[in-house]
C-alpha positions as CSV (number, residue, x, y, z in Angstrom):
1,X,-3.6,40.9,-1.4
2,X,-1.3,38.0,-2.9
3,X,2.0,37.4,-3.8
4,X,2.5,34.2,-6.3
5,X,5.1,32.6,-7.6
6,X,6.0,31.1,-11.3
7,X,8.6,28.4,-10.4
8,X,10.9,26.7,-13.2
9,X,12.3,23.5,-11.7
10,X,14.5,23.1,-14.4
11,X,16.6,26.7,-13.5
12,X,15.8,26.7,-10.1
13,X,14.5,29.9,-10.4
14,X,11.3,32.5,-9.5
15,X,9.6,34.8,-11.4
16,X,7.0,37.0,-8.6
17,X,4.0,38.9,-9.2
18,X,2.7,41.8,-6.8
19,X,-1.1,42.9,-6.7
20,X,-1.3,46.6,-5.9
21,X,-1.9,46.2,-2.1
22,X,0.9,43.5,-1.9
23,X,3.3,45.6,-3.3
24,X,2.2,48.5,-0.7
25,X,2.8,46.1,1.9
26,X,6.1,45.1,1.0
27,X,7.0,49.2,0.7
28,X,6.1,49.4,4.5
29,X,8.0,46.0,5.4
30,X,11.4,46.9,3.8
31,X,12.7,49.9,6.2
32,X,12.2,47.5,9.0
33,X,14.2,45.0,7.1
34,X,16.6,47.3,6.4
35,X,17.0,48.8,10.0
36,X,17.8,44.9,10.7
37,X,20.2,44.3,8.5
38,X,22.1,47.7,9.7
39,X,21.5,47.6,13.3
40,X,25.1,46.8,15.4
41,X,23.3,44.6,18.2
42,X,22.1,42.6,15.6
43,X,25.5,42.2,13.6
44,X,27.0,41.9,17.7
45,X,24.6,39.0,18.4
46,X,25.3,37.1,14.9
47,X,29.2,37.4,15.3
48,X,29.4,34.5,17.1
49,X,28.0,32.6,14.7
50,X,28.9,31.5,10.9
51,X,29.4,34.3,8.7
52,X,26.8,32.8,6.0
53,X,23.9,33.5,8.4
54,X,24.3,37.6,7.6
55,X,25.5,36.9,4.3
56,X,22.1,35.2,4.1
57,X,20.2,37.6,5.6
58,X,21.9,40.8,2.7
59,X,20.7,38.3,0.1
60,X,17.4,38.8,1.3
61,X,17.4,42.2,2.2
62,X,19.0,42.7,-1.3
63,X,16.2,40.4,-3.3
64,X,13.3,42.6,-1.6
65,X,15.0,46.0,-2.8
66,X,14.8,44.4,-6.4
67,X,11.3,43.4,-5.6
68,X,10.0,46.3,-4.8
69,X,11.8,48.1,-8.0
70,X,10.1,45.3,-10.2
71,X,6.6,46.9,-10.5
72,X,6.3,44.3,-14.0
73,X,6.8,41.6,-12.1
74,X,9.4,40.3,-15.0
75,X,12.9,40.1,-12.9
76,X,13.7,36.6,-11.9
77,X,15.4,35.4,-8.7
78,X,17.3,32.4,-7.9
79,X,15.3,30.5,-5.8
80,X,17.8,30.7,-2.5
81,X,17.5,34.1,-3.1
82,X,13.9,34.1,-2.4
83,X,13.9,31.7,0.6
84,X,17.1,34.3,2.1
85,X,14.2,37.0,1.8
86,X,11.6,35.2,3.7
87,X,14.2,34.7,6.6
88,X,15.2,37.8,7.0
89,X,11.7,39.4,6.7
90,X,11.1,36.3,9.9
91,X,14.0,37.4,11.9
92,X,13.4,41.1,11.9
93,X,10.2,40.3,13.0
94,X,11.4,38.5,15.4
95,X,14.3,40.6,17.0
96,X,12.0,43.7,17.0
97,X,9.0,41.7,19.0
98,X,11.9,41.0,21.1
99,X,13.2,44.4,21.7
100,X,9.4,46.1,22.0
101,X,9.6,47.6,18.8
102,X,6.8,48.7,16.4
103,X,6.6,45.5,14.1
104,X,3.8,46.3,11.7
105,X,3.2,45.3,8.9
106,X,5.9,42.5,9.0
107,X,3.5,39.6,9.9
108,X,1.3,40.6,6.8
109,X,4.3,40.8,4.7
110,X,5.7,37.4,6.4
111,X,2.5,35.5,5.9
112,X,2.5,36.8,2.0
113,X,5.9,35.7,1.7
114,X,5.4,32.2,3.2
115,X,2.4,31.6,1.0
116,X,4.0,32.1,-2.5
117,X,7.6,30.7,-1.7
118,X,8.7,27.3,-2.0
119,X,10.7,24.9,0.2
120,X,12.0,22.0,-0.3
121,X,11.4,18.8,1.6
122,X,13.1,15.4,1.3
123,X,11.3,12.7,-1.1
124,X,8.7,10.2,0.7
125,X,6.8,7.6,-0.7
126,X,3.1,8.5,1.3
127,X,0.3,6.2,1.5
128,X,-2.6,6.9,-0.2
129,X,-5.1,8.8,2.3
130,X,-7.7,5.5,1.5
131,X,-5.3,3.4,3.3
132,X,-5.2,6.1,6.6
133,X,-8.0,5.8,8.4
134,X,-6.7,8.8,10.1
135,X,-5.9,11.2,7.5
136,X,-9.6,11.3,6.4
137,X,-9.6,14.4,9.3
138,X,-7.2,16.2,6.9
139,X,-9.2,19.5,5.8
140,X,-9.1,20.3,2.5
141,X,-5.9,23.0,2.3
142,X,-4.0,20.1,3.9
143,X,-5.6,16.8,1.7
144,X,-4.1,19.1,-1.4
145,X,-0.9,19.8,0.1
146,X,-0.3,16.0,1.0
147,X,-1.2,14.6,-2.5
148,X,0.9,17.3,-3.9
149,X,3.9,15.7,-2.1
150,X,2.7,12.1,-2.6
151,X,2.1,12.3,-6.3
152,X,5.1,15.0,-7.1
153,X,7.0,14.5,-10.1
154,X,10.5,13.2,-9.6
155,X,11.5,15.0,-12.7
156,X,11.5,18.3,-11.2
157,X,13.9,17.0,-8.0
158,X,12.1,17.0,-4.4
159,X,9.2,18.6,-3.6
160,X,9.4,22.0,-3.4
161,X,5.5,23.8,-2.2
162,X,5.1,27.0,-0.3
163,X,6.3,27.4,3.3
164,X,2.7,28.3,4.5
165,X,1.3,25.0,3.1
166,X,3.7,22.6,4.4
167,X,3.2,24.6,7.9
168,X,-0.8,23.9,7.5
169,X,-0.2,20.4,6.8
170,X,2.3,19.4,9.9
171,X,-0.2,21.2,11.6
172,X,-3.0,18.5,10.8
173,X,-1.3,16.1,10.6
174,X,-0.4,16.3,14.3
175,X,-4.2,17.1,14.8
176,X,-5.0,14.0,13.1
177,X,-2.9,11.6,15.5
178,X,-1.3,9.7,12.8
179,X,1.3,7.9,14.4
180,X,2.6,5.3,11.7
181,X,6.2,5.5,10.7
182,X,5.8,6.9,7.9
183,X,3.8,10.2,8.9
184,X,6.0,10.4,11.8
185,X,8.9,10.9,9.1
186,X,6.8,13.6,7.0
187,X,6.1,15.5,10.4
188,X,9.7,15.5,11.3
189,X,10.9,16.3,7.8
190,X,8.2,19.6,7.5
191,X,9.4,20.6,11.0
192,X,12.7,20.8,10.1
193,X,11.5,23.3,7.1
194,X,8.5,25.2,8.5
195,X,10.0,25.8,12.6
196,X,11.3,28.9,12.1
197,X,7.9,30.5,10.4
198,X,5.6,28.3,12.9
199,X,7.5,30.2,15.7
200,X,8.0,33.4,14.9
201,X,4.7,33.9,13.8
202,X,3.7,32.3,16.7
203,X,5.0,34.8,18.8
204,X,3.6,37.7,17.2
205,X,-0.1,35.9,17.4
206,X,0.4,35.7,21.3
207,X,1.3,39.4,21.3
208,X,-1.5,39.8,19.0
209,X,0.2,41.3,16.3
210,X,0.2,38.5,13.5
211,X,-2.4,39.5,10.4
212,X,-5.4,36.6,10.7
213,X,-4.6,32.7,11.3
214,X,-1.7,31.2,10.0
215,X,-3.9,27.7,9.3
216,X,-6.1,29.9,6.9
C-alpha cells in the first residue's frame, strides 16, 4: 500500500503513482474530505480567520478529486497543490476526532500522504554524524533522512523530503539529546514543518485509531 512521488525541482511540480490498495484507500478518504470542506461549523469556525486557510483547504479537496480520476498516474500537480491536500486530509481528521465522528480510514490515508509528499525546510549546513558523538543513536530511517538534508543539492533550492521522514527524524533527534546549536536549529526548523502531522496523528493514536506507528 504506497503512494510515491516523482518530484521535478526545476517546475516545482508532482507527478503521483497509486498501487491498487492505495488508490482504494484514498476512494474511502475523500467523502470525509468532502463532508469537511462542506460542513457550515467548519466554514463558521474558519471565518474568523484568513480567507486563504479554506481557500487552501478547496485546493486540496480539489487535488484529491483529480487524484482519484487519475488511475494512470500521468496528471501532474503543482507542488502546493499537493501539500493543500495533505492538510486538509489532517484537519478533517482532526475536526471529526473532535466531534466523535467515524474517522476511518483517514489516518491510513494521512500516513500515505505524509510519506510520499515533500516539504520544504530552510537550508543548514549539518555536521557530519562522525563529528556527533550523539547522533550515532540515530536509527537508520533517520541517519538517511539527515544526510539527505546535509548533503542536498543547492541546485534544486532547499530541501524539500517527505513530511513523514522529517517527522521521524525530529523525533530522534530529540531522542538522541543532541543539544549543540546547530541541532537545536534543525529541530526547531522540522517542528515548524512536521507539528501539525505529529499532532493530529497523535491524537488519533491515543484514541487508537491511527493505522501502525508513525516512527515506522
Amino acid at each position: 500500500m504506497t503512494i510515491t512521488a516523482n518530484c521535478d525541482y526545476e517546475t516545482d511540480t508532482i507527478q503521483f503513482a497509486l498501487d491498487p490498495e492505495a488508490q482504494a484507500i484514498l476512494i474511502q478518504a475523500l467523502p470525509l474530505v468532502r463532508d469537511f470542506c462542506h460542513d457550515t461549523d467548519v466554514r463558521e469556525m474558519l471565518a474568523p480567520f484568513p480567507s486563504i486557510i479554506l481557500e487552501q483547504f478547496t485546493v486540496g479537496a480539489a487535488t484529491l478529486e483529480q487524484l482519484a480520476d487519475d488511475y494512470d498516474g500521468g496528471r501532474i500537480f503543482e507542488s502546493e497543490e499537493a501539500r493543500c491536500a495533505l492538510h486538509v486530509t489532517l484537519f478533517a481528521l482532526l475536526y471529526r476526532l473532535d466531534s466523535a465522528q467515524i474517522v476511518t480510514p483517514l489516518p491510513l490515508f494521512a500516513l500515505l500522504l505524509a510519506r510520499a509528499i515533500p516539504f520544504a525546510v530552510p537550508p543548514l549546513a549539518l555536521p557530519p554524524v562522525e563529528e556527533m558523538a550523539n547522533l550515532n543513536q540515530l536509527p537508520a530511517n533517520a541517519l538517511k533522512t539527515y544526510e539527505a538534508l546535509r548533503l542536498w543539492e543547492k541546485t534544486k533550492g532547499n530541501p524539500s523530503l517527505p513530511m513523514h521522514s522529517l517527522y521521524q527524524l525530529g523525533y530522534a533527534l530529540h531522542q538522541t539529546g543532541e543539544n549543540s546549536p546547530t541541532i537545536k536549529t534543525l529541530l526547531k526548523n522540522l517542528e515548524t514543518v512536521t507539528g501539525i502531522f505529529s499532532n493530529v496523528m497523535a491524537q488519533a493514536a491515543l484514541k487508537d485509531v491511527a493505522a501502525g506507528s508513525m516512527r515506522n
